[in-house]
C-alpha positions as protocol buffer text, in pm:
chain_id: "A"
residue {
  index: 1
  type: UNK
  ca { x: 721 y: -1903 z: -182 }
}
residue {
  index: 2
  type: UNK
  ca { x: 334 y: -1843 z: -251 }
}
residue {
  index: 3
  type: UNK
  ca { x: 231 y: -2005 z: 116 }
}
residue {
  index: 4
  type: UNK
  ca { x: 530 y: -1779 z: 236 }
}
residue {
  index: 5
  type: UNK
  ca { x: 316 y: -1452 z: 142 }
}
residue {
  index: 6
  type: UNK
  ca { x: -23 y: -1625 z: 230 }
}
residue {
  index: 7
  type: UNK
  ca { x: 121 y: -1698 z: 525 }
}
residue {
  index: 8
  type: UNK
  ca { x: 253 y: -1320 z: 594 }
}
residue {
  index: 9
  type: UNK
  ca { x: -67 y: -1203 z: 484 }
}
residue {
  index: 10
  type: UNK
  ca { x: -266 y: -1391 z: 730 }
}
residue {
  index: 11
  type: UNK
  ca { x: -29 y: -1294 z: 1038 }
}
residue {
  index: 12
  type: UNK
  ca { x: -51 y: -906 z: 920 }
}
residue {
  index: 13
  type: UNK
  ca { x: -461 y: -917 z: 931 }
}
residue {
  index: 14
  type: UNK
  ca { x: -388 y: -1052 z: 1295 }
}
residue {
  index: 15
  type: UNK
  ca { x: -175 y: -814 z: 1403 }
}
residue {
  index: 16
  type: UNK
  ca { x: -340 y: -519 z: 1210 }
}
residue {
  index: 17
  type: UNK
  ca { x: -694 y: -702 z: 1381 }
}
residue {
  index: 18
  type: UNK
  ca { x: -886 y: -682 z: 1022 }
}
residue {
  index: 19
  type: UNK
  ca { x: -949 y: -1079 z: 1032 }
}
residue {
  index: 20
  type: UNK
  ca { x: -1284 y: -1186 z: 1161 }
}
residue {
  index: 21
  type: UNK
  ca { x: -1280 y: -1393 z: 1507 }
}
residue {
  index: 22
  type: UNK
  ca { x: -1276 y: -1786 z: 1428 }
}
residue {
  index: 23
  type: UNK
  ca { x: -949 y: -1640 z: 1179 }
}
residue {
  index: 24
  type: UNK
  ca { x: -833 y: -1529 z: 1486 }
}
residue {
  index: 25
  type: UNK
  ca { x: -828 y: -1787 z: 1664 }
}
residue {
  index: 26
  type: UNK
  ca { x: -690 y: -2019 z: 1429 }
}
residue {
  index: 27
  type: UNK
  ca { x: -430 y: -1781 z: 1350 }
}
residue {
  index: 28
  type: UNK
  ca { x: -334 y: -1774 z: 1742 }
}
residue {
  index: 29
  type: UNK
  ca { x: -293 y: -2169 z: 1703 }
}
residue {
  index: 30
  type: UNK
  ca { x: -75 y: -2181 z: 1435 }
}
residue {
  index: 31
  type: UNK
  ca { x: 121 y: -1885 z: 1625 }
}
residue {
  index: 32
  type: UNK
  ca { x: 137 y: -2064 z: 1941 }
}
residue {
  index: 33
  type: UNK
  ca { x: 183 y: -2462 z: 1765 }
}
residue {
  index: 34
  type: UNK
  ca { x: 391 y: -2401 z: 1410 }
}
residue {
  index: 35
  type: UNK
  ca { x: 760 y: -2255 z: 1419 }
}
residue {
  index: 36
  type: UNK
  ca { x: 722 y: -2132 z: 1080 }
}
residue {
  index: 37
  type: UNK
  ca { x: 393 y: -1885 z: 1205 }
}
residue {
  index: 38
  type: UNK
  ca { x: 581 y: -1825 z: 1519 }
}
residue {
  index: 39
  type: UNK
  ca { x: 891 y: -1686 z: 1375 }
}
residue {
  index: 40
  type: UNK
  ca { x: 731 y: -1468 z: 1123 }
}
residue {
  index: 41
  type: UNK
  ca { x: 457 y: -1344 z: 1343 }
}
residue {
  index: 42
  type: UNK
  ca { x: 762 y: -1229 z: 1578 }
}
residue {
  index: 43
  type: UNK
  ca { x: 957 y: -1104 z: 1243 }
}
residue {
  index: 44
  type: UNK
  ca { x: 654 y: -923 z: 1138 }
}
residue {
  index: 45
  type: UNK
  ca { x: 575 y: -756 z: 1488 }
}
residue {
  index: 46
  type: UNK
  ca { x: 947 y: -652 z: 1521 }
}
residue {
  index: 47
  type: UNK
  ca { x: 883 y: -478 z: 1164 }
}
residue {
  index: 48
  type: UNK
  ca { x: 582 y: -322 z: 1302 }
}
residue {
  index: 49
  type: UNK
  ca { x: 712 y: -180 z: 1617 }
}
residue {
  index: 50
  type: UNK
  ca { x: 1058 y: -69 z: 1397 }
}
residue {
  index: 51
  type: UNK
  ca { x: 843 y: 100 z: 1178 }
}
residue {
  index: 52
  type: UNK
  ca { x: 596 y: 261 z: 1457 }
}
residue {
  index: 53
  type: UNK
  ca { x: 917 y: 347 z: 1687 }
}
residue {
  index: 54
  type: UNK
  ca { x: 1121 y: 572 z: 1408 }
}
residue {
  index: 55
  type: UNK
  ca { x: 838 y: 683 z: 1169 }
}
residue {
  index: 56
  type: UNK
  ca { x: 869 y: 1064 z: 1240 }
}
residue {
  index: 57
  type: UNK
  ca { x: 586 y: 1289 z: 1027 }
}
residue {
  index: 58
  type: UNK
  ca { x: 800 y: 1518 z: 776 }
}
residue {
  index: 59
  type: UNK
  ca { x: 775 y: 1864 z: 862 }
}
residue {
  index: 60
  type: UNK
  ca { x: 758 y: 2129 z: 476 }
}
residue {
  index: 61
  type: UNK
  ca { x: 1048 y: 2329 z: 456 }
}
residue {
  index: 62
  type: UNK
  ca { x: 1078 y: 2650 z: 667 }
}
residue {
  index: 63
  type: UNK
  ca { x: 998 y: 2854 z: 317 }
}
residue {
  index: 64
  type: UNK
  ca { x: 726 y: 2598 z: 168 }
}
residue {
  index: 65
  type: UNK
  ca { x: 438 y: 2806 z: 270 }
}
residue {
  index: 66
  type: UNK
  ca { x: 565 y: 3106 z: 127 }
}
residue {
  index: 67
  type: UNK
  ca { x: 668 y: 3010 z: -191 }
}
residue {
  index: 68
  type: UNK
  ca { x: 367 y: 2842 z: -266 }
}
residue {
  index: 69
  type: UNK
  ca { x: 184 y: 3155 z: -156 }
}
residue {
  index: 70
  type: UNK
  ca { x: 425 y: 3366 z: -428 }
}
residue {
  index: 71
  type: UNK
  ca { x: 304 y: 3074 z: -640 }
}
residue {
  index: 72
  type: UNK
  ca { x: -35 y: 3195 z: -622 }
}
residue {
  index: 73
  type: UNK
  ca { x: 14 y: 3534 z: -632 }
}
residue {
  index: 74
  type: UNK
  ca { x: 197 y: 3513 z: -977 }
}
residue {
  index: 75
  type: UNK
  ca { x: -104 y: 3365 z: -1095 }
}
residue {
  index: 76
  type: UNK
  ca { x: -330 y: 3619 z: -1278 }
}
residue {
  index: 77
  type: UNK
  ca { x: -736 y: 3526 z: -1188 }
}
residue {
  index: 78
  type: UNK
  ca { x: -965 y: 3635 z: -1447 }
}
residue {
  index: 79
  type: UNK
  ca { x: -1279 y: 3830 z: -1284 }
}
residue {
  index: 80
  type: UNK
  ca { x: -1579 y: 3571 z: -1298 }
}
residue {
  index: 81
  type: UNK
  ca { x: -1803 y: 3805 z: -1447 }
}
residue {
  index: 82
  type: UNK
  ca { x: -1621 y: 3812 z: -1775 }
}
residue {
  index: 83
  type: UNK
  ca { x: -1633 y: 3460 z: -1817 }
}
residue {
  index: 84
  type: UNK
  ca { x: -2031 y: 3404 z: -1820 }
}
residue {
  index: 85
  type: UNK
  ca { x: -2173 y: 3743 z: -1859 }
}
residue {
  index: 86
  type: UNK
  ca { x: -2240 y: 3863 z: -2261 }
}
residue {
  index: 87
  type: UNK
  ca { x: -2296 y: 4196 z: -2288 }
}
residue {
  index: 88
  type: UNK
  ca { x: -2436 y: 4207 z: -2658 }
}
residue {
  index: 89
  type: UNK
  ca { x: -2750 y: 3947 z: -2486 }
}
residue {
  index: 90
  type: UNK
  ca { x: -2829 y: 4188 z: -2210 }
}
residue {
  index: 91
  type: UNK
  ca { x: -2839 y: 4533 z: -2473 }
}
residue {
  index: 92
  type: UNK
  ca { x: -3029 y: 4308 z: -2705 }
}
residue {
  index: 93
  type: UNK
  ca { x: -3262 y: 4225 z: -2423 }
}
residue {
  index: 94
  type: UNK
  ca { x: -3285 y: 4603 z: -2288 }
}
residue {
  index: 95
  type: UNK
  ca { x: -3358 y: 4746 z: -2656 }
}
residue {
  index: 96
  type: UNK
  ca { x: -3627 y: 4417 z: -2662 }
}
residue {
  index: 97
  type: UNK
  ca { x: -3816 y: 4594 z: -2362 }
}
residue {
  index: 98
  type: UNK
  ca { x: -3741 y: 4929 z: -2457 }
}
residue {
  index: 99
  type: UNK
  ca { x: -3907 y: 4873 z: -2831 }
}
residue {
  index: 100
  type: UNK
  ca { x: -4181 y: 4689 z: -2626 }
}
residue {
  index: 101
  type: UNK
  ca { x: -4280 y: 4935 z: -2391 }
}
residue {
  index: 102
  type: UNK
  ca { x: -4221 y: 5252 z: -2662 }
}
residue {
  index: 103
  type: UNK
  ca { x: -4477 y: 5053 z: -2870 }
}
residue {
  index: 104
  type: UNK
  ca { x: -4764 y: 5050 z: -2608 }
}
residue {
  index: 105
  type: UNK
  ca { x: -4683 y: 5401 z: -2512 }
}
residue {
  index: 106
  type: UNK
  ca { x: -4737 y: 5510 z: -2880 }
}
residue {
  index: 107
  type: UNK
  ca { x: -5025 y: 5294 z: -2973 }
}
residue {
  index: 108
  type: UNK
  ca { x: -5225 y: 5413 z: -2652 }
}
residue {
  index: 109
  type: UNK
  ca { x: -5128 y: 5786 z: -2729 }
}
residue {
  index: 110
  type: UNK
  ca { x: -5212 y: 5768 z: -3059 }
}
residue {
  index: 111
  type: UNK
  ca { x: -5525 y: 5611 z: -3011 }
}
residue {
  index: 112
  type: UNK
  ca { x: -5664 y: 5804 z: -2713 }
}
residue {
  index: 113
  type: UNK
  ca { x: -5910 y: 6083 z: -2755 }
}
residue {
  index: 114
  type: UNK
  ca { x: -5772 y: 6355 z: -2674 }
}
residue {
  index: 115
  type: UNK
  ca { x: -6019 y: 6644 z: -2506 }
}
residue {
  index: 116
  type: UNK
  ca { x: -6052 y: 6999 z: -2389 }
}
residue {
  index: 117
  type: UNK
  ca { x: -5784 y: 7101 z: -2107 }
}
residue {
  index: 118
  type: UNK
  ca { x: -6019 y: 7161 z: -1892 }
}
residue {
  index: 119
  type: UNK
  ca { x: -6173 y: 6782 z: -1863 }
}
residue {
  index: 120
  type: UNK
  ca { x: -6154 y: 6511 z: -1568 }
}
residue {
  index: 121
  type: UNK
  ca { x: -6205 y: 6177 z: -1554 }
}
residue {
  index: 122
  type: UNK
  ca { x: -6450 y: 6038 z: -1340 }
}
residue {
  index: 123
  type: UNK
  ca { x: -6227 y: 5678 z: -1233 }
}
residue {
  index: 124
  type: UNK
  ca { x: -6549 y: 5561 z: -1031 }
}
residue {
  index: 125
  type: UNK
  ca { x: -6735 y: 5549 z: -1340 }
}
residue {
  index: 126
  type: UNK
  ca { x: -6471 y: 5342 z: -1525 }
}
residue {
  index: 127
  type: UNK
  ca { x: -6663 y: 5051 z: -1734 }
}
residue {
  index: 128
  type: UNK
  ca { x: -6480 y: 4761 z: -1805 }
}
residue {
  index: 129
  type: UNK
  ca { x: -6727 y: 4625 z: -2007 }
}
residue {
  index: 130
  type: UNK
  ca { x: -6672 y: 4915 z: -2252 }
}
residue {
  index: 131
  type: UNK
  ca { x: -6309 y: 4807 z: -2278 }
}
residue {
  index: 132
  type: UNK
  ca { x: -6277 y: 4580 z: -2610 }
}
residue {
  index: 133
  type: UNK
  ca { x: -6043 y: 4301 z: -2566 }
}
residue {
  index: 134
  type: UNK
  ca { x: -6113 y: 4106 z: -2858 }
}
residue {
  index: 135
  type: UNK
  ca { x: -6067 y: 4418 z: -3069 }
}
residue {
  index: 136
  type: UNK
  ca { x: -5756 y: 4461 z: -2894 }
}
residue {
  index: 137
  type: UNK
  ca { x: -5602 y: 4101 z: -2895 }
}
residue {
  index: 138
  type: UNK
  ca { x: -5664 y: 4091 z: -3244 }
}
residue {
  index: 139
  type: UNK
  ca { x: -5530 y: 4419 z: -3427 }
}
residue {
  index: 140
  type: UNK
  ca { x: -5210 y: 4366 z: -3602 }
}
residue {
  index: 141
  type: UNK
  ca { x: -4950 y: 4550 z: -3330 }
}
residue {
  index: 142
  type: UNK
  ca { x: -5044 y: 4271 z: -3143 }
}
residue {
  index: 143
  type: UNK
  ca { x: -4924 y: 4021 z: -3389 }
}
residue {
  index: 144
  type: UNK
  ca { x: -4651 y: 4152 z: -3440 }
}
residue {
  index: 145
  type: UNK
  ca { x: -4552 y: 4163 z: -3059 }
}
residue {
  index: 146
  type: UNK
  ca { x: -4610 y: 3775 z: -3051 }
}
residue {
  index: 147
  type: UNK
  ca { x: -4451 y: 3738 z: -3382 }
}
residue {
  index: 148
  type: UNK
  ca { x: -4148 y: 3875 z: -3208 }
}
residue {
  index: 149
  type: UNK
  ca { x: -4171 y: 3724 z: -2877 }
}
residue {
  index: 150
  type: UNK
  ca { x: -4220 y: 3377 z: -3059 }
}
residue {
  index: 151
  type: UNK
  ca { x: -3875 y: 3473 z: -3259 }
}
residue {
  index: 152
  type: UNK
  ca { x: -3679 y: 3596 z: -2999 }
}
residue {
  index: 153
  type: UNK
  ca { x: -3770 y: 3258 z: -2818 }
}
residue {
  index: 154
  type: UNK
  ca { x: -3662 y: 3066 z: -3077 }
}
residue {
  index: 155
  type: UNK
  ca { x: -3359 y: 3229 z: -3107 }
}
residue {
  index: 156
  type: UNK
  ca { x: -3285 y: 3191 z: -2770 }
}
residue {
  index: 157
  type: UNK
  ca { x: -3332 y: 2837 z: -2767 }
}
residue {
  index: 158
  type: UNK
  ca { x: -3109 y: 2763 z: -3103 }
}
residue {
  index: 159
  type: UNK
  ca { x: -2811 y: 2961 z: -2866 }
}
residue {
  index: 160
  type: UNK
  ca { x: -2852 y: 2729 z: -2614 }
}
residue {
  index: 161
  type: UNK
  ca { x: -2905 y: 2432 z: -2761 }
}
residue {
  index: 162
  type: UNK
  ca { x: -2555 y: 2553 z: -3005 }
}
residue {
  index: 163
  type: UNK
  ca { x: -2356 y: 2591 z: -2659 }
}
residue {
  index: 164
  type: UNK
  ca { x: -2502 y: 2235 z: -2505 }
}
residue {
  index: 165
  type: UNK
  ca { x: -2384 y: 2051 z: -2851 }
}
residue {
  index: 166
  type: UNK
  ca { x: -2023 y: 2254 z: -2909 }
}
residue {
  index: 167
  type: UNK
  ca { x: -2000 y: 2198 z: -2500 }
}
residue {
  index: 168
  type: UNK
  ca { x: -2059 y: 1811 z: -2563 }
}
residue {
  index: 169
  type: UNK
  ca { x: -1833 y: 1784 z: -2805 }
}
């Protein structure tokens, strides 16, 4: 019974022309010199041309693209922005900048020298050596902005590193 399927096997790669060419030749021999080979190549290429003749591709039903078009239409598709977009992050992030930018506006204000209505500024004449960095970089509003940056960052990076470990799990 096995050599009966190895035997099937080997004529099928012949016909189907998947064997390499010395198998090929051999097979041929055996074909042309054993009655076994010879009457199940011609059972096998009977099967083939059967199967070739009436093998007709099935056509969907009349209604198949239709229904599965209803199919999808029942089929309620949540908007894409909903499912990635937190609101909450971006107003925290807007009031972030906001606060930020309030801040510099009132520190300058309050710290520039306010003179007679009647005087211009000469922008040629602007010294940048006058301008104190260090003085600047190391009051305490300053601080307190990189205190909250450096917060804010770390905050943002125990959110994401929450979603990557519930998302792993």
């Amino acid at each position: 019974m096995e050599q009966n399927e190895e035997i099937e096997m080997q004529v099928w790669e012949y016909i189907d022309g998947i064997c390499t060419e010395a198998e090929r030749e051999r097979i041929a021999g055996l074909i042309a010199n054993d009655e076994l080979w010879s009457s199940k190549y011609n059972e096998l290429v009977a099967l083939n041309e059967e199967i070739a003749s009436n093998l007709e591709m099935e056509q969907p039903s009349m209604r198949f693209t239709k229904n599965v078009m209803e199919m999808v239409a029942d089929v309620k598709i949540a908007p894409a922005a909903k499912q990635y977009i937190n609101y909450g992050i971006i107003k925290g992030i807007a009031a972030f900048f906001i606060i930020t930018i309030t801040g510099f506006l009132g520190y300058a204000l309050l710290n520039e020298k306010w003179g007679s209505a009647g005087t211009t500024y000469n922008f040629n004449a602007l010294n940048l050596n006058k301008l104190q960095l260090p003085s600047l970089f190391n009051s305490g509003v300053f601080n307190l902005i990189i205190a909250l940056n450096i917060i804010l960052a770390l905050v943002f990076a125990d959110m994401i590193l929450r979603r990557k470990k519930a998302s792993a799990v």
